[in-house]
C-alpha positions in Angstrom: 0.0 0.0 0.0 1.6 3.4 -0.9 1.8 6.5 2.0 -0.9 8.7 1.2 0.8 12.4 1.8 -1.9 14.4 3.1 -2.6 18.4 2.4 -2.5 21.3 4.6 -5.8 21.3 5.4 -6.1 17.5 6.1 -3.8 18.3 8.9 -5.3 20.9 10.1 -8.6 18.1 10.6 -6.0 15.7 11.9 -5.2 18.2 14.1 -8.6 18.5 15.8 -8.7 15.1 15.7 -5.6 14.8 17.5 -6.2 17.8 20.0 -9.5 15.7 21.1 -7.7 12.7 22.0 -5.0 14.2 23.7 -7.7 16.2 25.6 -9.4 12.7 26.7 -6.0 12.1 28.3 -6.0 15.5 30.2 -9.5 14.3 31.5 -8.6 10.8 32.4 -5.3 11.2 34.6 -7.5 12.1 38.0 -9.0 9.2 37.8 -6.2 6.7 37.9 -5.6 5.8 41.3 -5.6 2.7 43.5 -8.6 0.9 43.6 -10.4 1.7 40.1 -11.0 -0.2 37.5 -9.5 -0.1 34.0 -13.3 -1.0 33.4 -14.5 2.6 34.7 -11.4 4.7 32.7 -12.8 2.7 29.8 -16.3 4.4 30.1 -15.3 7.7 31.4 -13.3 8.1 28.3 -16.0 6.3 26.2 -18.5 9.0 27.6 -16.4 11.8 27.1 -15.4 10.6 23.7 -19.2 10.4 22.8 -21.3 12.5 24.6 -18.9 15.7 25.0 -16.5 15.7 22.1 -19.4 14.2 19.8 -16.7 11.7 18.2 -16.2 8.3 17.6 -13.4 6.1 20.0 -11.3 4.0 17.1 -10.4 0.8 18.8 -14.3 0.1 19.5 -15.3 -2.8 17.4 -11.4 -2.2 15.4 -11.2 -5.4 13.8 -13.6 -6.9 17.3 -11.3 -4.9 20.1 -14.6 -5.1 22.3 -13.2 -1.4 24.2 -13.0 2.3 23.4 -9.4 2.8 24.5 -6.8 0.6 25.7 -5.2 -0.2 29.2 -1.6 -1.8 29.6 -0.7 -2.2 33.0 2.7 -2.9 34.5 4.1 -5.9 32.0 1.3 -5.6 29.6 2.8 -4.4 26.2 0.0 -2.6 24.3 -3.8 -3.5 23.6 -4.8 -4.5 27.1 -8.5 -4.9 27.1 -10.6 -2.5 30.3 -11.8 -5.3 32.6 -13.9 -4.9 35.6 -12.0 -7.6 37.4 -8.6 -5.0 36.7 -8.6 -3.1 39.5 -5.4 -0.6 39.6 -3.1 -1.7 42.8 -0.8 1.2 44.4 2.5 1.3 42.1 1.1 -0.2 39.0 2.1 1.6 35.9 -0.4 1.9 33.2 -0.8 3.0 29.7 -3.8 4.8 28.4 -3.9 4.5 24.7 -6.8 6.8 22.9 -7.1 6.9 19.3 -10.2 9.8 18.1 -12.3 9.9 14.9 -13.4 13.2 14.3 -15.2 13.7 10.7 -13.1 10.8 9.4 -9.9 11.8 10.8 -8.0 9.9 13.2 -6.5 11.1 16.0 -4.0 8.7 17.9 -1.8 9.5 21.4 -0.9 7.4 24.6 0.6 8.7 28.0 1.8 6.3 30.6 -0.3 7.1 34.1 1.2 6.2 38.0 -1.5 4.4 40.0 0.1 6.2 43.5 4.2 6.3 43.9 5.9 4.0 41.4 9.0 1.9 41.7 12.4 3.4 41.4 12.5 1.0 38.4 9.6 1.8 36.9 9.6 5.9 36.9 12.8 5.3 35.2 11.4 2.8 32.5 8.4 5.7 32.0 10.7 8.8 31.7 13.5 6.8 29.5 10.4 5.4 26.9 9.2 9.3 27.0 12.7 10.5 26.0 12.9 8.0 22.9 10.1 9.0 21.7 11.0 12.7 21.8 14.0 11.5 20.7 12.2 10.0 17.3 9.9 13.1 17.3 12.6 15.4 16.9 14.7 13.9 14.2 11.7 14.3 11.9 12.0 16.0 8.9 11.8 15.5 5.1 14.9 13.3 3.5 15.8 11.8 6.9 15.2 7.7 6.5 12.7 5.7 9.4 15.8 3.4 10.1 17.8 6.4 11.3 15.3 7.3 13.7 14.7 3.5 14.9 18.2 3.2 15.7 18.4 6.3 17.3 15.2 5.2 19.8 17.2 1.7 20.2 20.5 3.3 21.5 19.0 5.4 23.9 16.4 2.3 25.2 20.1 0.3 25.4 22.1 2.7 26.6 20.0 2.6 30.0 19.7 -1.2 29.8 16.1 -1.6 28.4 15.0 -3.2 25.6 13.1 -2.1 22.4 9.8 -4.4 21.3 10.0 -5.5 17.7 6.3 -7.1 17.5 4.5 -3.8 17.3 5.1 -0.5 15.9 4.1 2.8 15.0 2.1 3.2 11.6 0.7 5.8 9.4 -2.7 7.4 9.8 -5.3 9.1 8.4 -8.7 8.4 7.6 -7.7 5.1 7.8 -6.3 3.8 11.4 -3.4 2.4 10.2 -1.8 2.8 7.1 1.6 2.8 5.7 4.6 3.7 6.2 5.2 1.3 9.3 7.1 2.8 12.0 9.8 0.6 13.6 11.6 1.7 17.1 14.7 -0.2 16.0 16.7 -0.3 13.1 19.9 0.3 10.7 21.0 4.1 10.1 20.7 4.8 6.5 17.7 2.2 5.9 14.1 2.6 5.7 11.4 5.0 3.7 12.5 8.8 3.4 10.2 11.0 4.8 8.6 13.5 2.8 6.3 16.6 3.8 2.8 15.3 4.4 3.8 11.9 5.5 1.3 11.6 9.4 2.1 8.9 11.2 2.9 7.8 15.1 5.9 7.5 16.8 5.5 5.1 19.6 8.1 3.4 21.4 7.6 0.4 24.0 10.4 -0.5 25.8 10.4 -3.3 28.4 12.3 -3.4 31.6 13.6 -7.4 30.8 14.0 -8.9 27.2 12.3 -7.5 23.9 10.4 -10.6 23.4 5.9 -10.7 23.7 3.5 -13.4 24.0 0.2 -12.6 22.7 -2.6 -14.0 25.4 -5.3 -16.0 24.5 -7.6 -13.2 24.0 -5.9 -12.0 20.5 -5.5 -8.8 21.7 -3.6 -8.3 25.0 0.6 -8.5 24.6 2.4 -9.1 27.5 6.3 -9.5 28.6 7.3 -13.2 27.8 9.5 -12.7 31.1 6.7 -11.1 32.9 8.7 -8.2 33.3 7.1 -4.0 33.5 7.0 -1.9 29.4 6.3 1.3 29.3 4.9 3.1 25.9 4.4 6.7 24.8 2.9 7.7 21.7 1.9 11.0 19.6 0.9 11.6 15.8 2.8 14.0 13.9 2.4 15.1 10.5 6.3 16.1 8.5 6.3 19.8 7.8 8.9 21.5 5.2 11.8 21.6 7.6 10.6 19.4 10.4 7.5 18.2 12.4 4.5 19.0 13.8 2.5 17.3 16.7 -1.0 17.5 16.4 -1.7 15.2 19.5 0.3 17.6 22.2 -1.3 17.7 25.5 -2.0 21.2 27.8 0.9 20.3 30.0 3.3 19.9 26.6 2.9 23.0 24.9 3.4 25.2 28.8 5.9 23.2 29.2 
């Protein structure tokens, strides 16, 4: 499938899009404490999603994901599924992963959340993932290859002795959820698709505390650690500008700070 570049003013829909999920992650982080459910964050988002914004959640129904966002906690990978039986213990880490459909345009952005004070450990894990992806982010621009900004993710995961999941990856987006090019965290300098001004796509990075390998349970959906061992993921959508990038999923507490 080729990379459908997309104009000026697709972005600028992408960017409300984008600006709505990342605004359903502003709403949500109050809520995650000790004691609630990934079940209840599932339908506060669902209701703000629907009701308030007046736009559709993604992952309901995607290809039969039965939830409107998606809940990793501590060594879940990506694609956990809201359970009522998932109750948030003190020092879990969780991922909150939103994806937005506003007048066909998607909108996709995670955040990791602390449920209480984490372990040493794991703040570290959550701040190093944020600062590959940033990393990624910033090396955006047109005529610089994917596989230079994989391997620059990978060095800085290795460098502070965590590793980089090769199972999943960021992807292209549009009015279609995922699309081409995909975007590996990984990689060879000098390899890879050359961006090009319109390219929109996500940059987001899991890193895990133990090995790289995943084990997909029995649901078809949720990924965990095969050594049982705490990831962490970020994730934005950016679009490629003439001489760089541009968010469209940045958050309140991003652009103040």
């Amino acid at each position: 499938m080729a990379i459908t570049l997309k104009t000026p003013e697709e972005i600028e829909q992408m960017r409300i899009a984008g600006r709505m999920a990342a605004q359903v992650l502003e709403m949500i982080g109050e809520h995650v404490r000790p004691g609630v459910s990934t079940e209840e964050l599932d339908q506060l988002c669902h209701e703000h999603i629907v009701s308030v914004q007046q736009a559709i959640p993604a992952p309901l129904n995607y290809n039969g994901f039965p939830k409107s966002i998606c809940t990793s906690v501590n060594q879940v990978v990506c694609h956990g599924i809201p359970s009522p039986k998932k109750i948030l213990k003190k020092g879990d880490i969780i991922n909150i992963d939103v994806t937005v459909i506003k007048d066909g345009w998607h909108g996709d952005t995670s955040k990791m959340f602390f449920a209480g004070e984490p372990s040493v450990l794991a703040r570290r894990l959550v701040e190093i993932t944020r600062e590959c992806m940033m990393i990624g982010i910033e090396m955006v621009k047109p005529g610089v290859r994917l596989g230079d900004i994989g391997h620059a993710i990978q060095q800085h995961a290795e460098k502070n002795r965590f590793s980089v999941v090769r199972d999943y990856c960021g992807h292209g987006i549009g009015r279609i959820f995922h699309e081409e090019p995909q975007v590996l965290h990984y990689g060879k300098p000098g390899t890879g698709t050359v961006l090009e001004e319109g390219m929109v796509f996500t940059i987001e990075p899991m890193l895990n505390a133990g090995s790289y390998h995943t084990k997909l349970l029995p649901d078809g959906w949720t990924a965990v650690t095969k050594d049982h061992k705490l990831s962490a993921q970020w994730e934005h959508t950016l679009a490629v500008t003439k001489d760089g990038f541009d968010i469209l999923t940045l958050r309140d507490e991003e652009m103040n700070g």
